[in-house]
Backbone bond lengths (Angstrom), bond angles and torsions (degrees), N, CA, C in turn:
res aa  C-N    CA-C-N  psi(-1)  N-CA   C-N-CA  omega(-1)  CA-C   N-CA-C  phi
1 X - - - 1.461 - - 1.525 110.20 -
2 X 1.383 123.65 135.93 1.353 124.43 -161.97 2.300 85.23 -120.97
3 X 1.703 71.83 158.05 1.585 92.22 -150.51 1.622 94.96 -111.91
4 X 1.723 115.40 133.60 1.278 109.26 178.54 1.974 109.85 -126.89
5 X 0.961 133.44 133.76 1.463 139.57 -153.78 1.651 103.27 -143.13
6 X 1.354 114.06 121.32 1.460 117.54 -167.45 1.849 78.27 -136.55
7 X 1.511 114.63 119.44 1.110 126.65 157.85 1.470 130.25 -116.81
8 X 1.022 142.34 129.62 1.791 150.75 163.08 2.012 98.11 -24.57
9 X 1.022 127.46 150.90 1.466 154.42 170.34 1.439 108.80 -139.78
10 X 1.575 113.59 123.07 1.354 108.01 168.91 1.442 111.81 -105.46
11 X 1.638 118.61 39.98 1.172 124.33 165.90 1.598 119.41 -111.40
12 X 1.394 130.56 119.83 1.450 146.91 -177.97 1.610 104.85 -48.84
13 X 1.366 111.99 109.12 1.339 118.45 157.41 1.282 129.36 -121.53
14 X 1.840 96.61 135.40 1.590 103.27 177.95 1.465 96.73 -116.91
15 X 1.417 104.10 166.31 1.741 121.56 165.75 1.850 99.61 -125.01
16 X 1.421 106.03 151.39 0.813 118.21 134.56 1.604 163.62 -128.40
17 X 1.036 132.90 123.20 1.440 132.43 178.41 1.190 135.26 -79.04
18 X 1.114 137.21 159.09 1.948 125.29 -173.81 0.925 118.72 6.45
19 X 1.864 129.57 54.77 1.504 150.28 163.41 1.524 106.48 65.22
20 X 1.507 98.82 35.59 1.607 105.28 -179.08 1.651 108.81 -132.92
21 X 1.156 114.41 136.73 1.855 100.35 175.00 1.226 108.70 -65.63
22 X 1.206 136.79 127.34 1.543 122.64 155.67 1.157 124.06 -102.70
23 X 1.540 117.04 22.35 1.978 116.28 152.59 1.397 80.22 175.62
24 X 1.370 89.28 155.22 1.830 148.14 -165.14 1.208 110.89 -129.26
25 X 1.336 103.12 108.53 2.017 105.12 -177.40 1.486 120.18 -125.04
26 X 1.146 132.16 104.96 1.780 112.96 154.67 0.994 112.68 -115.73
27 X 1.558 114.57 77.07 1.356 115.83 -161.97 2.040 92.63 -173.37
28 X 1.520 91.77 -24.42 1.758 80.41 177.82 1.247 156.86 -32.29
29 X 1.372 168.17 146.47 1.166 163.92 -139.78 1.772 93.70 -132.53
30 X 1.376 114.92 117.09 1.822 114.36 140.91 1.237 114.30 -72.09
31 X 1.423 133.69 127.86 1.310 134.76 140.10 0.633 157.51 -140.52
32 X 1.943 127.92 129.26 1.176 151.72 -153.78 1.534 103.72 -82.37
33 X 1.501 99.84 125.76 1.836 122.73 -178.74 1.573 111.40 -126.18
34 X 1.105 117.49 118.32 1.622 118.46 -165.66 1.803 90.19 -59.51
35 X 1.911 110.34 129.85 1.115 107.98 175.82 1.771 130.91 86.03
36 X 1.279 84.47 9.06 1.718 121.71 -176.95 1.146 119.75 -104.49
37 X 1.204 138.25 162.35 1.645 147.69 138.14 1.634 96.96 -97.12
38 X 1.584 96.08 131.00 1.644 124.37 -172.38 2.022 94.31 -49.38
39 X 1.230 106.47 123.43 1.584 112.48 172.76 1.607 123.77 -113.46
40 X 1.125 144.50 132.16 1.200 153.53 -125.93 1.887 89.20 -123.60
41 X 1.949 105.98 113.63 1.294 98.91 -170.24 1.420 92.56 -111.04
42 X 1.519 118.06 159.36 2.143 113.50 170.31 1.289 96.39 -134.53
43 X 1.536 91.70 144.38 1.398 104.68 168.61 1.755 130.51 -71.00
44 X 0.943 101.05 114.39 1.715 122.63 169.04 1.784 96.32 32.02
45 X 1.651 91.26 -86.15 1.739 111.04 -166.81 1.294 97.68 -59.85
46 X 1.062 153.67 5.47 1.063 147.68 -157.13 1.747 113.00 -120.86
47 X 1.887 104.46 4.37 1.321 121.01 -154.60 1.747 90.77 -137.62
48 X 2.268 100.85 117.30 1.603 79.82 164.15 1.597 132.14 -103.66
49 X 1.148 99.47 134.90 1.762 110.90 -140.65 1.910 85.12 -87.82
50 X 1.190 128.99 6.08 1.455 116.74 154.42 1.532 118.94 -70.69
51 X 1.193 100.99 1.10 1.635 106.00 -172.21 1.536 119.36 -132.56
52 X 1.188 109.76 -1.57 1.427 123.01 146.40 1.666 120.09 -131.88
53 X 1.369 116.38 179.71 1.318 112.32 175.65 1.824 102.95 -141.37
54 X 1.319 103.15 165.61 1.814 100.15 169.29 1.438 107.84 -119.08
55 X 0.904 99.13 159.73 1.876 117.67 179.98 1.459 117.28 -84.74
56 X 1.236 110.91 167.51 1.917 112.32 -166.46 1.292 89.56 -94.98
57 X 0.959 172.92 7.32 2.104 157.73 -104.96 1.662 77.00 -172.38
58 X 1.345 97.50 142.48 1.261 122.82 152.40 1.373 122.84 -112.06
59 X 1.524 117.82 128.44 1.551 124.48 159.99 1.145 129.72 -86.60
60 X 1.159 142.05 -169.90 1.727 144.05 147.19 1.154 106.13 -125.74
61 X 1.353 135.59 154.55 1.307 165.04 92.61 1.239 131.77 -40.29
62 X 1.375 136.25 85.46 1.232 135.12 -147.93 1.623 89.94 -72.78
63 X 1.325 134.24 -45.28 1.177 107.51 -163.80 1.578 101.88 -77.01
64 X 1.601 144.11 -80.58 1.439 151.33 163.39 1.373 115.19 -22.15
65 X 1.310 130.34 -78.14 1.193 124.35 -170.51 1.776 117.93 169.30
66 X 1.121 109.07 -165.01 1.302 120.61 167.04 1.868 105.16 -59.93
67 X 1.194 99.06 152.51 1.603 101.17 159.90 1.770 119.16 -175.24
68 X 1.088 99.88 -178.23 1.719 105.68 -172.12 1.425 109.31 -126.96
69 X 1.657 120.37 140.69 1.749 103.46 177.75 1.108 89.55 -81.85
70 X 1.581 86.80 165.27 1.491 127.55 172.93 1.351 110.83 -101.39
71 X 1.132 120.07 130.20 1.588 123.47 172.26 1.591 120.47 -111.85
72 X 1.652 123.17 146.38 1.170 128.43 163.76 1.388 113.23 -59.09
73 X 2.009 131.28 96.47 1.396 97.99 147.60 1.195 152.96 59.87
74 X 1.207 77.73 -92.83 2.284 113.60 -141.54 1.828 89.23 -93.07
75 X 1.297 83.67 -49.72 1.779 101.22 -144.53 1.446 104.79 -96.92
76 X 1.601 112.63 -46.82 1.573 108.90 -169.44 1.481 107.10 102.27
77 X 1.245 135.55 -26.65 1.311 140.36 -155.44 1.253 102.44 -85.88
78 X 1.095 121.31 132.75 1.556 125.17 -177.78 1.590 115.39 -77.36
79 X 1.686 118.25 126.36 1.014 128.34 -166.35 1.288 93.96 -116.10
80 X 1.408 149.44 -51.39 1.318 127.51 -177.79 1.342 98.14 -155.44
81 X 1.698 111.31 -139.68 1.629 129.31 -159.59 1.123 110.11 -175.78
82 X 1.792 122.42 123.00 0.912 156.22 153.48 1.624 108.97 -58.51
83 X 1.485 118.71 120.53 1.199 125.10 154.54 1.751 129.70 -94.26
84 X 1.723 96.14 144.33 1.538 103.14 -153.25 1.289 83.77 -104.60
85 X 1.504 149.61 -43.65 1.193 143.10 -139.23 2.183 100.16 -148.80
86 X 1.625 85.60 164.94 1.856 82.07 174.94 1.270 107.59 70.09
87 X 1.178 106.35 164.99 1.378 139.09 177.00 1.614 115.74 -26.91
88 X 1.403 116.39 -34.36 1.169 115.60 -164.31 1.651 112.84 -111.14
89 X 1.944 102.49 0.96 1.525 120.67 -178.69 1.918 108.52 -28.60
90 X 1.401 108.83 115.97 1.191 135.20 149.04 1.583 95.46 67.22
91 X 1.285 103.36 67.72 1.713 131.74 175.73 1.434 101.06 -147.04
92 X 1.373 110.64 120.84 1.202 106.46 167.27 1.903 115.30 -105.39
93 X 1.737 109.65 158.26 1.415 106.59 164.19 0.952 104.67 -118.44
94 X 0.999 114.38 166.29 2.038 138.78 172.31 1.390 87.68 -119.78
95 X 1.509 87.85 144.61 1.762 133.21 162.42 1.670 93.04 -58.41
96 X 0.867 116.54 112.99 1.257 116.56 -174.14 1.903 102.23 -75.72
97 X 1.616 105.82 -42.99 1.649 98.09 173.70 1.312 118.55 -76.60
98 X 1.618 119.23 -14.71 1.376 126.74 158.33 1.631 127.99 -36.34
99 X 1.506 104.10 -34.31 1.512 116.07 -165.84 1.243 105.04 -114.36
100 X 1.686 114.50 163.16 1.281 119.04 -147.85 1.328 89.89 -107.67
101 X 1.123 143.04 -14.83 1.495 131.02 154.87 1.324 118.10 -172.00
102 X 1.660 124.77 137.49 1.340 112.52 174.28 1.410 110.71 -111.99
103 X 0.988 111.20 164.70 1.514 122.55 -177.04 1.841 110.87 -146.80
104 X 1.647 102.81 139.42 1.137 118.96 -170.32 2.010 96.84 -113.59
105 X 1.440 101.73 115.37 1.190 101.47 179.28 1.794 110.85 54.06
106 X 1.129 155.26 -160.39 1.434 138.22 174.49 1.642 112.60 -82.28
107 X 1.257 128.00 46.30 1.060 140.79 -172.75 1.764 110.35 -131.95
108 X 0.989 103.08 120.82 1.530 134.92 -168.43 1.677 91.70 -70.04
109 X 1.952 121.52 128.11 1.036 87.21 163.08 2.026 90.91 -144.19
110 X 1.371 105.41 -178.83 1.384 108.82 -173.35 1.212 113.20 -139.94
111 X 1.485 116.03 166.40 1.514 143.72 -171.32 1.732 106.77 56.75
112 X 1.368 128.06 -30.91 1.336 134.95 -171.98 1.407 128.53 171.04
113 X 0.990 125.02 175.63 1.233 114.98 -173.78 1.516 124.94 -81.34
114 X 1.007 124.54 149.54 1.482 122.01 -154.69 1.782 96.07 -107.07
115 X 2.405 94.59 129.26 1.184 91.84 -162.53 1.705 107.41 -95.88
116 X 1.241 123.76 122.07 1.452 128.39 175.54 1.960 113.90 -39.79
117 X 1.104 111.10 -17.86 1.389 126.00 175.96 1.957 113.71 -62.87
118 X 1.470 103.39 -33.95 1.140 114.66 -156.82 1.259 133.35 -93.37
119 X 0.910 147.55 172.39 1.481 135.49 170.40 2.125 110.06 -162.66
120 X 1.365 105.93 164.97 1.204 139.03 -179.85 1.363 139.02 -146.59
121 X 2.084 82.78 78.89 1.992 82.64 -165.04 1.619 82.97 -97.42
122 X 2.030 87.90 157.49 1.356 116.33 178.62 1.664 110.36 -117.24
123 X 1.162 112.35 95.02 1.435 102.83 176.65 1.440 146.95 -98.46
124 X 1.004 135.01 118.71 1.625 124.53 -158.41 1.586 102.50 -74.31
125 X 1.373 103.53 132.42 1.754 111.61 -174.74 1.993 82.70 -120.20
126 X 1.330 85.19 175.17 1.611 115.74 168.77 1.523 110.78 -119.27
127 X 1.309 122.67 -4.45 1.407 120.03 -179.91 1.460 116.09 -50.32
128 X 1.059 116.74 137.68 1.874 102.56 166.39 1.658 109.41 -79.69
129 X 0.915 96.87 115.86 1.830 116.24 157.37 1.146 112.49 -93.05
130 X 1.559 109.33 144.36 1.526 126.10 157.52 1.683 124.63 -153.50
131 X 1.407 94.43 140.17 1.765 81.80 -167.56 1.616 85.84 -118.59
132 X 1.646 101.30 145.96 1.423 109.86 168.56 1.753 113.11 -118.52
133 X 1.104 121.76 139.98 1.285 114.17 161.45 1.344 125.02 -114.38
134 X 1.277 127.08 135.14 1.327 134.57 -142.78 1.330 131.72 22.98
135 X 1.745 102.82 33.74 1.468 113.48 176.96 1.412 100.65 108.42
136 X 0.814 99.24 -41.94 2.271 101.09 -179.56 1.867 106.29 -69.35
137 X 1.624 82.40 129.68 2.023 70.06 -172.20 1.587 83.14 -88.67
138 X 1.384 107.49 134.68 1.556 135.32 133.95 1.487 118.85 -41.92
139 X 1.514 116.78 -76.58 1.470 130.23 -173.80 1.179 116.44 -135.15
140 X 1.350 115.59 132.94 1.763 119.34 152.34 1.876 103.93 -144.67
141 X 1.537 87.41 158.42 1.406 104.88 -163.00 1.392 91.27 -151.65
142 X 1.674 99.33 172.70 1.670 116.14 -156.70 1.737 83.76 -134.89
143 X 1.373 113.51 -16.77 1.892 117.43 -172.95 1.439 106.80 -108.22
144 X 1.180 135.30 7.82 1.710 147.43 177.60 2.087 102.30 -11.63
145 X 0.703 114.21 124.41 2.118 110.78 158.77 2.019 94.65 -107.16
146 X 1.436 76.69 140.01 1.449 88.38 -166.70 2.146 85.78 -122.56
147 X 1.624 87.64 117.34 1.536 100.48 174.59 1.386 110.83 -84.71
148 X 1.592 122.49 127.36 1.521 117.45 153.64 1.161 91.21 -101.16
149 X 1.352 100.97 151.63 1.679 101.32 166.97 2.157 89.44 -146.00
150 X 1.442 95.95 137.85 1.661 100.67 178.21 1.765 117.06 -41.80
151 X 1.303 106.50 119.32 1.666 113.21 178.03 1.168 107.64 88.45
152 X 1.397 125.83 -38.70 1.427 130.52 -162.83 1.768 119.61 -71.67
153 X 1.107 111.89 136.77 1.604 102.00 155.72 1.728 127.29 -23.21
154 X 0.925 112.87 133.11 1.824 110.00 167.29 1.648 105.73 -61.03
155 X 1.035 128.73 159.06 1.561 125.29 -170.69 1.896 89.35 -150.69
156 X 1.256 110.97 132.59 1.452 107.71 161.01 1.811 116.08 -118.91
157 X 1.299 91.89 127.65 1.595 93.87 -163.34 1.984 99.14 -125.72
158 X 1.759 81.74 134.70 1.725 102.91 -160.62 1.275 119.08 -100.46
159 X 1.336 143.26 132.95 1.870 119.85 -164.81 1.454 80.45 -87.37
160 X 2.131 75.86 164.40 1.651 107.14 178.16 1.509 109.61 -31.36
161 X 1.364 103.06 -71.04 1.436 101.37 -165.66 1.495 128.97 -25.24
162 X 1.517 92.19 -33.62 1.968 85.94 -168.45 1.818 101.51 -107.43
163 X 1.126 91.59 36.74 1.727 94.54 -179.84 1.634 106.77 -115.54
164 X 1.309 102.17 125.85 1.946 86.65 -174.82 1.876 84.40 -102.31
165 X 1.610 98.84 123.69 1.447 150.70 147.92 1.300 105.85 -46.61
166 X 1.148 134.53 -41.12 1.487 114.59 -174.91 1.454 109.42 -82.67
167 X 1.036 125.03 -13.88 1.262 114.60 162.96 1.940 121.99 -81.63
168 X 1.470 100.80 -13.31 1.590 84.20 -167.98 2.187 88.59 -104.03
169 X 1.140 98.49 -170.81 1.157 121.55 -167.71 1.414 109.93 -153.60
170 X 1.647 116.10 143.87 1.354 114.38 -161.27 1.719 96.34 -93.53
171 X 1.499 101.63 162.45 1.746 103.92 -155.11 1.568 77.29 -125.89
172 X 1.497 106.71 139.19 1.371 120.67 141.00 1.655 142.59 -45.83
173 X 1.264 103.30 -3.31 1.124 137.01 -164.09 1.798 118.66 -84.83
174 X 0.867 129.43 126.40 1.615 126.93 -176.29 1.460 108.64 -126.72
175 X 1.472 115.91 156.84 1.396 104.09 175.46 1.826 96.14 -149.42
176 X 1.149 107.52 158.53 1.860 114.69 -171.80 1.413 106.75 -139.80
177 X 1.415 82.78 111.63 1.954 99.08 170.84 1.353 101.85 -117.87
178 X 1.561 109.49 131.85 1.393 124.69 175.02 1.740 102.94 -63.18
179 X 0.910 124.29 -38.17 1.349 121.28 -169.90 1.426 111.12 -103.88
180 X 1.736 116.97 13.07 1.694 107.40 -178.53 1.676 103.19 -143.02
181 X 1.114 110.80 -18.46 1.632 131.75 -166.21 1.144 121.89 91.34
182 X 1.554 112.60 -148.68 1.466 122.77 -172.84 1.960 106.10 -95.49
183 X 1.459 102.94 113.81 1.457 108.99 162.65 1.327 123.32 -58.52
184 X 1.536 115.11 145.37 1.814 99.82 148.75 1.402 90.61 -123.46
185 X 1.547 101.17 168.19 1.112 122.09 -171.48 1.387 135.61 -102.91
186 X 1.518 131.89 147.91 1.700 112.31 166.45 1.491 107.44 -149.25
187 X 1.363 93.09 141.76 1.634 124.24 158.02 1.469 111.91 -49.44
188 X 1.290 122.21 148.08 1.577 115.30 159.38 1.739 98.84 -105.73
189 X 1.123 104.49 114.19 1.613 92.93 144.24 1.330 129.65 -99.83
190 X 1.119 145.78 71.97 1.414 140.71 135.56 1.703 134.92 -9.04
191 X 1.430 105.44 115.12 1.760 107.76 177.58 1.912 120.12 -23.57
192 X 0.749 107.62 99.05 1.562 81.91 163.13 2.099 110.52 93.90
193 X 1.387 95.86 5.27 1.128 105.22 -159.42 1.949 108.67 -128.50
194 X 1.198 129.80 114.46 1.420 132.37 160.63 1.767 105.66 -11.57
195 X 1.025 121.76 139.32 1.751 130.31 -179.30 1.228 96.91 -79.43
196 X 1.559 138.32 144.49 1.031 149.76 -164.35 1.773 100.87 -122.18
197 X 1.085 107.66 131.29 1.838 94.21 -179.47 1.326 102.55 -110.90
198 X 1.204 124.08 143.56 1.159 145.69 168.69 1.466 118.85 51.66
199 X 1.357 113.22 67.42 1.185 106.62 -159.31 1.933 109.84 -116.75
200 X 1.547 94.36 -23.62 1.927 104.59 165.58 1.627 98.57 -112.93
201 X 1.513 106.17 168.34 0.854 130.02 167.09 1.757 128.18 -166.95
202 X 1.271 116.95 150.65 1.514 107.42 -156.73 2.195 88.36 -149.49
203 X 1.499 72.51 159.57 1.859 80.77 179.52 1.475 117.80 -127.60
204 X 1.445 104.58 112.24 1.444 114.17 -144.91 1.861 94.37 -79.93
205 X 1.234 112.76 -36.05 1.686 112.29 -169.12 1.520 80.23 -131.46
206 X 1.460 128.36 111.99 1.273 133.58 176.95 1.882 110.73 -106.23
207 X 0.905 112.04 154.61 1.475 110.02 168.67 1.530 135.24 -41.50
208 X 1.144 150.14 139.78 1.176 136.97 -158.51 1.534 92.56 -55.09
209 X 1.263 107.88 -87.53 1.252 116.27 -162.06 1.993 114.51 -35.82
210 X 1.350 121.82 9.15 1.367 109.98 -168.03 1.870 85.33 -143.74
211 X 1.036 138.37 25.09 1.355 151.86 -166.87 0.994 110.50 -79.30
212 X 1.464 131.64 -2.73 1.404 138.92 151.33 1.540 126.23 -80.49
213 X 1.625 100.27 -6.41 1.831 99.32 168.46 1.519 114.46 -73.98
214 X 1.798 116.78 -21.20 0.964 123.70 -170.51 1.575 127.33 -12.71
215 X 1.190 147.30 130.71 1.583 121.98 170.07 1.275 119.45 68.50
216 X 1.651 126.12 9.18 1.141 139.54 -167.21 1.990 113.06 -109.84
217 X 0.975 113.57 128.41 1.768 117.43 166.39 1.867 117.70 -93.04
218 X 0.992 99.25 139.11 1.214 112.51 177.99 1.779 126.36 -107.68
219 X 1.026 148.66 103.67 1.836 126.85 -153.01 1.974 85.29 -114.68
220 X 1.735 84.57 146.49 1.084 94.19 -175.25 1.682 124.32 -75.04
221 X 1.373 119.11 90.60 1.927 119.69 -149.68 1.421 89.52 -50.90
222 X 1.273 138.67 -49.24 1.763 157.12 -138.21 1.766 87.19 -55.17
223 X 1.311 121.41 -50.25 1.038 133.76 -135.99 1.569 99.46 -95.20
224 X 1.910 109.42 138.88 1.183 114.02 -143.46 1.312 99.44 -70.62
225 X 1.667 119.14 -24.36 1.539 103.72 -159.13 1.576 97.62 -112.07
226 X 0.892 138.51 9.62 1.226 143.80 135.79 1.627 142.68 -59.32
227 X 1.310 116.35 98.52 1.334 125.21 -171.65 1.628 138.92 -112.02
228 X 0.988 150.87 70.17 1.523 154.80 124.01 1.332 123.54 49.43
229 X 1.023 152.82 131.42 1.115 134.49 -160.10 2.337 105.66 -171.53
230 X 1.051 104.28 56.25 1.647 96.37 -177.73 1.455 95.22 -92.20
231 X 1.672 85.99 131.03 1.757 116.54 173.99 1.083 120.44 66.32
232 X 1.527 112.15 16.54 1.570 125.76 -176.63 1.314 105.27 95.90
233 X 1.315 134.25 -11.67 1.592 135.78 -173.53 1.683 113.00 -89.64
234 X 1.428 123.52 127.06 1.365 115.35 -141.58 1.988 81.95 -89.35
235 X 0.994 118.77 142.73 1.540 120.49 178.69 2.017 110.74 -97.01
236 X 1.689 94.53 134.97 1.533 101.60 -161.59 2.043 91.20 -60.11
237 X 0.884 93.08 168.59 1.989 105.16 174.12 1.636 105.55 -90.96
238 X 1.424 94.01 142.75 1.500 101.85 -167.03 1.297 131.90 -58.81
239 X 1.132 134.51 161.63 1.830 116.51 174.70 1.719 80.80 -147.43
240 X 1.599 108.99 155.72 1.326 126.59 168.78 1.861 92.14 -133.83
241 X 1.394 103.96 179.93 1.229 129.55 178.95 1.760 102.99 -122.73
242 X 0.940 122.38 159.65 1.896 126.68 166.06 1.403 104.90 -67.13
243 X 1.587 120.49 -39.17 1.527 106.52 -165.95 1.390 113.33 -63.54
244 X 1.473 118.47 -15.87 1.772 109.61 173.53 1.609 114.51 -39.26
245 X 1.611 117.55 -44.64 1.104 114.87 -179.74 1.791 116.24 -48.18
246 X 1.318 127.97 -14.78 1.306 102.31 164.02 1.769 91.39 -155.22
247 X 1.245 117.05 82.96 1.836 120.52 156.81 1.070 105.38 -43.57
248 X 1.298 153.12 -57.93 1.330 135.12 -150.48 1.531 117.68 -62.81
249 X 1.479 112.57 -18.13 1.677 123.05 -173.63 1.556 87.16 -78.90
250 X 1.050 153.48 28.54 1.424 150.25 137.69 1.794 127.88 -57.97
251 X 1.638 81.93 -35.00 1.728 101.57 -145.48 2.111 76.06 -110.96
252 X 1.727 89.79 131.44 1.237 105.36 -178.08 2.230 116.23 -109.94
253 X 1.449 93.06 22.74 1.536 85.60 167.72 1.387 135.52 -99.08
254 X 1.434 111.58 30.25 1.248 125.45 -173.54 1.633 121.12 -142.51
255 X 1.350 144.71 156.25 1.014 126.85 157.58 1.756 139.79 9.27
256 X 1.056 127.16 42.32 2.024 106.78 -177.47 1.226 101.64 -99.56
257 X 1.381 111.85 132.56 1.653 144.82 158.77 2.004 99.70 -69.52
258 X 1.085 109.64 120.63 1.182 104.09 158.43 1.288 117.19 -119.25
259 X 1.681 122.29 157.48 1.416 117.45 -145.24 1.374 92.63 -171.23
260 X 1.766 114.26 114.79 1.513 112.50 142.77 1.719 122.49 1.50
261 X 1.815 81.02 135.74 1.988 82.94 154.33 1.570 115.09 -89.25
């Protein structure tokens, strides 16, 4: 049985589209969809509908409800859906990558909406860490920050300094966490060894709130030839579940819609 949770935010959200806001909210809905990232719904009046349009066709949403697309305007391209029926009646969402930017209160935000449930502590240990890849150690350190982040794998992330660079190589590659910032990426190349793509990664200008990864590497544990090692003890490889995408549907003191698969 999949779990649906529509809660109150007392934070002001706008979107924008073709360098125009097209709704103004203090009144918005977060909501949590089993198997989701938390999505930011507005009410109707709260949307200016000279700048989008809706469609005649009706869909369903087994978990929310009935609804109608939403179209760009300008463009035609479908940006979201208005709900007619259910739980989510006459709330609309936006495609969140559809739109040209949202913002929470005057704060710029990305990939999705950010879930109040969550967190990203960074902690400074003294443990010795070391990661090897294909047996060649890359890094060890005696100053390790050890990330929890809610649902997620534990991650231990090592500064530059104790990372030997000549083995990695910079990756074309980017990655975006609402709660950590923008990654760059690296390859390992190793002597004698096949190039490994994308296998560390570190966050050079991180989000306020995560501003302690600064100058920090991350190695990818998941990855077969990549190995872990705190206090000499080799560490098992990570596993997550999907429900990380929304913990808070755990906690029963608020609003939950429950709803067929």
């Amino acid at each position: 049985m999949h779990q649906t949770r529509i809660d109150h935010t007392p934070r002001r959200i706008r979107v924008r589209l073709d360098n125009t806001i097209v709704a103004d909210s203090i009144t918005a809905r977060l909501i949590y969809a089993t198997g989701r990232h938390p999505e930011y719904a507005i009410g109707a009046t709260d949307v200016d509908w000279n700048r989008v349009e809706v469609g005649d066709a009706d869909h369903r949403d087994e978990l929310l409800g009935e609804y109608r697309t939403i179209r760009s305007a300008g463009s035609g391209e479908p940006v979201g859906r208005i709900y007619t029926s259910g739980p989510a009646d006459q709330l609309v969402q936006f495609d969140f990558a559809a739109m040209d930017a949202w913002f929470e209160e005057d704060e710029q935000i990305w990939v999705h909406a950010r879930d109040p449930f969550r967190r990203v502590d960074v902690l400074e240990s003294s443990r010795h860490v070391e990661v090897t890849v294909d047996g060649l150690v890359v890094a060890a350190t005696d100053r390790p920050r050890l990330v929890a982040e809610t649902g997620l794998p534990a991650r231990w992330y090592i500064p530059s300094a104790d990372v030997d660079f000549s083995m990695l190589a910079p990756s074309d590659t980017e990655s975006t966490c609402q709660y950590k910032g923008i990654a760059a990426w690296f390859h390992v190349d190793a002597p004698g060894h096949d190039r490994l793509a994308d296998v560390a990664w570190g966050y050079e200008q991180p989000v306020v709130d995560a501003s302690k990864l600064t100058g920090l590497v991350a190695f990818y544990a998941e990855h077969a030839s990549v190995e872990t090692y705190v206090a000499g003890i080799a560490q098992p490889k990570p596993e997550f579940e999907v429900g990380w995408l929304n913990p808070s549907l755990g906690l029963d003191n608020l609003n939950v819609v429950l709803a067929p698969v």
